[in-house]
C-alpha positions as CSV (number, residue, x, y, z in Angstrom):
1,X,-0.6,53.3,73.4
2,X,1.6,50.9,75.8
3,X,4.9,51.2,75.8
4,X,7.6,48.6,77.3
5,X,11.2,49.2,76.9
6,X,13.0,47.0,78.8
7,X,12.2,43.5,78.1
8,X,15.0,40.6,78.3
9,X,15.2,37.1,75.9
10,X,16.9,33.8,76.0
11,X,19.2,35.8,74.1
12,X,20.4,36.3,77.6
13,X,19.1,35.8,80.7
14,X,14.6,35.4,79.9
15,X,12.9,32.6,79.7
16,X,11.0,33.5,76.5
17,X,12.7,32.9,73.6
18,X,12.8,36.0,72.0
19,X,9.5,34.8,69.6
20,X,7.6,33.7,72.5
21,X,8.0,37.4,73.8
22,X,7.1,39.6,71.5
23,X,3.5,36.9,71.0
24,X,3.2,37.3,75.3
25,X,3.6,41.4,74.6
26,X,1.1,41.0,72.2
27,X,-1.2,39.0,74.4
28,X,-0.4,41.6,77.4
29,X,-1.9,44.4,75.2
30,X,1.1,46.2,74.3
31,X,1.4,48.2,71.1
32,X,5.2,48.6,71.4
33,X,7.9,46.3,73.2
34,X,12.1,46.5,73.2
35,X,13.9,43.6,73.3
36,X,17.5,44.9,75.8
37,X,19.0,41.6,76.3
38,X,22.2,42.0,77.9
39,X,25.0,42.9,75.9
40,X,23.7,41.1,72.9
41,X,21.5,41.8,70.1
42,X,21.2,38.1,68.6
43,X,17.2,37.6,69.8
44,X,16.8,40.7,67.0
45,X,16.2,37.8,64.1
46,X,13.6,36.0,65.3
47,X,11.9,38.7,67.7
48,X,11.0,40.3,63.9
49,X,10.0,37.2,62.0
50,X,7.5,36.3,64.5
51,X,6.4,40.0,65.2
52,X,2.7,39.8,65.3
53,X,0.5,42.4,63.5
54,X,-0.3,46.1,66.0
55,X,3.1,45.1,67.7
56,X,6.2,47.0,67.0
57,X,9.6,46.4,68.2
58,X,12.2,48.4,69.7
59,X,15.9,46.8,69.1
60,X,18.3,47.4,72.0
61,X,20.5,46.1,74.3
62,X,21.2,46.4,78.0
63,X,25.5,47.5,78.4
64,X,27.2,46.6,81.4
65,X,29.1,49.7,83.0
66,X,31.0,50.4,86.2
67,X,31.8,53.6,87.2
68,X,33.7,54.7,90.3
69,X,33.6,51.0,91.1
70,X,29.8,50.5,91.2
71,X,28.2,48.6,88.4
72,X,25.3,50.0,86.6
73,X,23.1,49.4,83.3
74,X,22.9,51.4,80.4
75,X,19.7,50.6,78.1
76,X,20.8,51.5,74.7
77,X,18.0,51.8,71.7
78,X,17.6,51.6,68.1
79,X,21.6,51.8,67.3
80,X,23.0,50.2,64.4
81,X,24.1,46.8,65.8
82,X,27.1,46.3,62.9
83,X,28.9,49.5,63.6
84,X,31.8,48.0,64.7
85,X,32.8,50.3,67.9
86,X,29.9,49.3,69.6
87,X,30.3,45.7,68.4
88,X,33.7,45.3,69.3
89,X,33.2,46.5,73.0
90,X,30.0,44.2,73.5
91,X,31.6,40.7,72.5
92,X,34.4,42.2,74.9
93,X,31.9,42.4,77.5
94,X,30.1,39.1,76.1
95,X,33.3,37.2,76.1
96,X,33.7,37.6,79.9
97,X,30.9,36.4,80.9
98,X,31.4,32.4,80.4
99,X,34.7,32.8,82.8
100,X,32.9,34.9,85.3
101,X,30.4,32.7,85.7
102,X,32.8,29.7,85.9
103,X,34.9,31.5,88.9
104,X,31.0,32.0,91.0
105,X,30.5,28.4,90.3
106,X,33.8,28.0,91.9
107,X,33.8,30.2,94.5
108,X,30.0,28.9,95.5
109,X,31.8,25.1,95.7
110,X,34.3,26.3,98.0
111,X,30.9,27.4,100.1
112,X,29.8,24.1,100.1
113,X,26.8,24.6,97.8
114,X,26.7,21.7,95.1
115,X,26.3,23.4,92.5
116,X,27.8,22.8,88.9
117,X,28.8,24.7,85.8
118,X,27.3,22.0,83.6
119,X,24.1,22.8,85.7
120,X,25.0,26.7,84.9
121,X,25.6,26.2,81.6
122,X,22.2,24.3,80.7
123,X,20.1,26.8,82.5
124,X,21.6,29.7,80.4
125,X,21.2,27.2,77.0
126,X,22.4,29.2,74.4
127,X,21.4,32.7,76.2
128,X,24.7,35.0,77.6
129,X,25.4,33.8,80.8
130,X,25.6,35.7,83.6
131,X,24.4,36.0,87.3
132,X,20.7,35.3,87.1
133,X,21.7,32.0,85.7
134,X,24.0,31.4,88.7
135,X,20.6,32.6,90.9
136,X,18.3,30.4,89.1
137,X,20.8,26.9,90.4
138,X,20.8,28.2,93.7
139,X,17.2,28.0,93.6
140,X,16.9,25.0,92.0
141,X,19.5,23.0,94.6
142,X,16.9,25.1,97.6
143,X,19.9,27.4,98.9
144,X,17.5,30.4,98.5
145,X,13.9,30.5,97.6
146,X,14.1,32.9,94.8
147,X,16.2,34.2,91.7
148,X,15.9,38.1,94.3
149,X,17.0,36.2,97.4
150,X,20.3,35.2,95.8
151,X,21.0,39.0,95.1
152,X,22.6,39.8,98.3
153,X,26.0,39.5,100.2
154,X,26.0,35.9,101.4
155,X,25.6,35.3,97.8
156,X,25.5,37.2,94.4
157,X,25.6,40.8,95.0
158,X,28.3,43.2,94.1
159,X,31.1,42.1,97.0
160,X,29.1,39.7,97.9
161,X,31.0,35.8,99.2
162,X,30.5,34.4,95.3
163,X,30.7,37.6,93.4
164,X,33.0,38.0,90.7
165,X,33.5,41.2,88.7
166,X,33.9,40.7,85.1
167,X,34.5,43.5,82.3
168,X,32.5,46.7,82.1
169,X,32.1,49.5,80.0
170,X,32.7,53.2,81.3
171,X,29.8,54.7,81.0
172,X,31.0,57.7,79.3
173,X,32.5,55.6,77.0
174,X,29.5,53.6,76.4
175,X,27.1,57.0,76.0
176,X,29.8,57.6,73.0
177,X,30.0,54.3,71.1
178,X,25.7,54.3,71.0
179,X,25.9,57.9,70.0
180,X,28.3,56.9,67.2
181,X,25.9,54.1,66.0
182,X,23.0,56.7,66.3
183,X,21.4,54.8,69.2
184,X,20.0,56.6,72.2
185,X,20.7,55.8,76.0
186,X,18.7,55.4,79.3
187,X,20.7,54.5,82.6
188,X,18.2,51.3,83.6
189,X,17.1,51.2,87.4
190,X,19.3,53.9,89.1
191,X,17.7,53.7,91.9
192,X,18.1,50.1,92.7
193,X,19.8,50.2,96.0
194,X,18.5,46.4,96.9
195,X,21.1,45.7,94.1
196,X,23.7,47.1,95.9
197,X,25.3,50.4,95.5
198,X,23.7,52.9,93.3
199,X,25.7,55.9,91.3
200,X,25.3,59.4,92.7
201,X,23.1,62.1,91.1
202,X,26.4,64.0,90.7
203,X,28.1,61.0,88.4
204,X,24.2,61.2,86.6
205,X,24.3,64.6,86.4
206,X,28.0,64.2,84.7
207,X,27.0,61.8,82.2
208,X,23.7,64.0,81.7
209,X,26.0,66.3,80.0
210,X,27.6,63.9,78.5
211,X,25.1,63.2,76.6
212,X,22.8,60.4,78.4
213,X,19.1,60.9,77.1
214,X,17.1,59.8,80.3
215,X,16.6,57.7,83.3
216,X,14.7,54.7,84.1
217,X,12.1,55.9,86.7
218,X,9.2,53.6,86.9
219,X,10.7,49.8,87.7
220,X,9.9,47.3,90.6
221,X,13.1,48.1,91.9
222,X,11.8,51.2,92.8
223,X,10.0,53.0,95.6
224,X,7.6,55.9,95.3
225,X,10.2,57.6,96.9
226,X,12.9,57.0,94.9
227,X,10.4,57.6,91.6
228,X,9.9,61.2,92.9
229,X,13.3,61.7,93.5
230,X,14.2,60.5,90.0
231,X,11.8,62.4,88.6
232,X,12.7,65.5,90.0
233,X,16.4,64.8,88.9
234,X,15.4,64.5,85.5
235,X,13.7,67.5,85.4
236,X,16.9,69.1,86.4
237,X,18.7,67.8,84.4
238,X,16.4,67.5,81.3
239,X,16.6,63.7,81.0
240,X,13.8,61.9,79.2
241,X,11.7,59.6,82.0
242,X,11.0,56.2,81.0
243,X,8.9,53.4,82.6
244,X,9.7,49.2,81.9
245,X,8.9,46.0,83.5
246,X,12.1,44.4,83.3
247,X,11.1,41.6,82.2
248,X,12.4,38.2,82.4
249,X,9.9,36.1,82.0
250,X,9.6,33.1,85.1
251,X,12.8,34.2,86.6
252,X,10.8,37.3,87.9
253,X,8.1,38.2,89.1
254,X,6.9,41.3,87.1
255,X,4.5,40.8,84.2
256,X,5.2,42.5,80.9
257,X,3.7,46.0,80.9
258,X,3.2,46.2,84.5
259,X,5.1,49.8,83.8
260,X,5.1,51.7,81.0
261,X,6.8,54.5,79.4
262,X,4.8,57.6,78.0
263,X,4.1,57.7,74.7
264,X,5.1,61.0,74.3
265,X,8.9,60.2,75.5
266,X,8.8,57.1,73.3
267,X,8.2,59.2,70.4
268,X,10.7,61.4,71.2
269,X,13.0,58.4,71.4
270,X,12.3,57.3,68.2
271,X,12.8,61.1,66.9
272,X,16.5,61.1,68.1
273,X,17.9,57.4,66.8
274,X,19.3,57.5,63.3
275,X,20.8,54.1,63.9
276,X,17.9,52.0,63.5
277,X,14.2,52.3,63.1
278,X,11.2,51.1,64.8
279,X,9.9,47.5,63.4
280,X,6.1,47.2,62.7
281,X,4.8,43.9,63.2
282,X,3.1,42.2,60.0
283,X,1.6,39.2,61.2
284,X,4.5,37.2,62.4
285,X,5.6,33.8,61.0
C-alpha cells in the first residue's frame, strides 16, 4: 500500500484542481492520497466525485500556526469540517490572506519589482491566496528562477524585505479545535530550516503532551540528518512518523508519492479520527 498525506489543490495553492489530483495519484500508483490544502477544505467536493476506483481519500487541511513567533504547519486529518470551532478559526485565518498578500504585492513595488495584485490574484484563480502565489509572479516577471528561490530574506521568507505576517493559530489551540471535531494532527515539515526558523523539540515535546499525534519526518525539506533526528524525537515522545510529498503540482518540484507514510501509521490514523472517515474511490465521474 502507498500512502500520501500531504498533497495540496487549487483549492489553495496546487496546480491540479483537486479532480486532476486525485486521477495523477491514481496514475502515480497510489492506493491512498489526502488532500491538506491550506486552511480550506473546499477541493473535498469534487476530489470525491472524481475519485477513481483502488483510490481512497484522506480529507484534511493544512492550519497555519505561530508559536513563540515562528510560523509552523499543522496537518490536520479526517475532522469534521462543519463543526463550527474549527470552522470559525479557519475562515479567520482564510480571511487574512487576500490583505496579506495585497500588502507583499505592495511592499515588493516599493522594491521596484513590477509586479501586480491583478497578476497575483489570477495566478491564485479561485485557490486561497497566499505566498506561493506571490513566488510564482516573481518567477514569471524573472526576479528569481524558481517558486524555492523566492523563499528567502531578500524576498518571501519569514522577516524577509516583502514578508508580511498575517493571522495564525496557536498551536495548542489548533491541537484542541481538531481534537474537538475528532480529527487527528501532524506538525508538517518541522524540520524545514530552509524555511526559516524551525520550533524547538522542547515546544514539540510541549504540544506532544498536548495531544499532537505525530511528526512529518520524511519530506524534501528534509535531510537524512534531520530525518534521524526526527525520528528519534518521535520515539521519545511517542509521536506517530509520517512520510508526504508535499505536493503542489508544477509549482514544485516533487512528484506525488515520492515519500510515503507507512501503512501501518496510516492505519492507526484512521483508528483515532471519529470526525470523518476514509473515502473509497468508486470509479470517479
Amino acid at each position: 500500500m502507498r500512502v500520501d498525506l500531504h498533497c495540496h489543490s487549487t483549492a489553495s495553492d496546487g496546480t491540479d484542481t483537486p479532480a486532476e489530483l486525485v486521477c495523477n495519484a491514481a496514475a502515480a500508483g497510489l492506493d491512498v492520497v489526502a488532500l491538506t490544502d491550506h486552511d480550506t477544505t473546499r477541493g473535498y467536493g469534487e476530489a470525491i466525485a472524481a475519485l477513481p476506483a483502488g483510490l481512497t481519500l484522506v480529507t484534511g487541511a493544512e492550519l497555519s500556526c505561530r508559536i513563540d513567533g515562528v510560523s509552523m504547519h499543522l496537518l490536520a486529518y479526517l475532522f469534521d469540517p462543519e463543526e463550527p470551532e474549527l470552522l470559525a478559526e479557519r475562515e479567520l485565518v482564510r480571511d487574512d490572506r487576500v490583505p496579506r498578500a495585497r500588502a507583499m504585492v505592495a511592499r515588493l513595488q516599493e522594491l521596484g519589482v513590477p509586479v501586480t495584485w491583478e497578476q497575483v490574484a489570477r495566478i491564485a484563480g479561485d485557490g486561497s491566496v497566499g505566498r506561493p502565489h506571490v513566488a510564482t509572479a516573481l518567477v514569471e516577471l524573472g526576479v528569481v528562477p524558481s517558486v524555492n528561490d523566492a523563499f528567502t530574506e531578500d524576498w518571501l521568507a519569514d522577516g524577509g524585505r516583502a514578508y508580511v505576517p498575517k493571522h495564525e493559530t496557536d498551536p495548542f489551540e489548533a491541537i484542541r479545535l481538531v481534537k474537538g471535531a475528532g480529527g487527528v494532527t501532524v506538525f508538517a515539515h518541522p524540520g524545514a530550516s530552509k524555511r526559516g526558523r524551525t520550533v524547538p523539540e522542547a515546544a514539540i515535546a510541549e504540544m506532544a503532551a498536548a495531544g499532537l499525534d505525530g511528526i512529518e519526518v520524511d519530506h524534501m525539506d528534509h535531510d537524512e540528518d534531520t530525518r534521524v533526528r526526527l525520528r528519534g524525537l518521535a520515539a521519545d515522545l511517542g509521536l506517530l512518523v509520517t512520510g508526504s510529498s508535499d505536493y503542489h503540482g508544477s509549482r514544485k518540484t516533487v512528484a506525488l508519492g515520492e515519500y510515503t507514510t507507512d501503512p501501518e501509521v496510516y492505519g492507526e490514523i484512521t483508528r483515532r479520527a471519529t470526525g470523518a472517515f476514509p473515502v473509497p474511490g468508486t470509479g470517479g465521474i
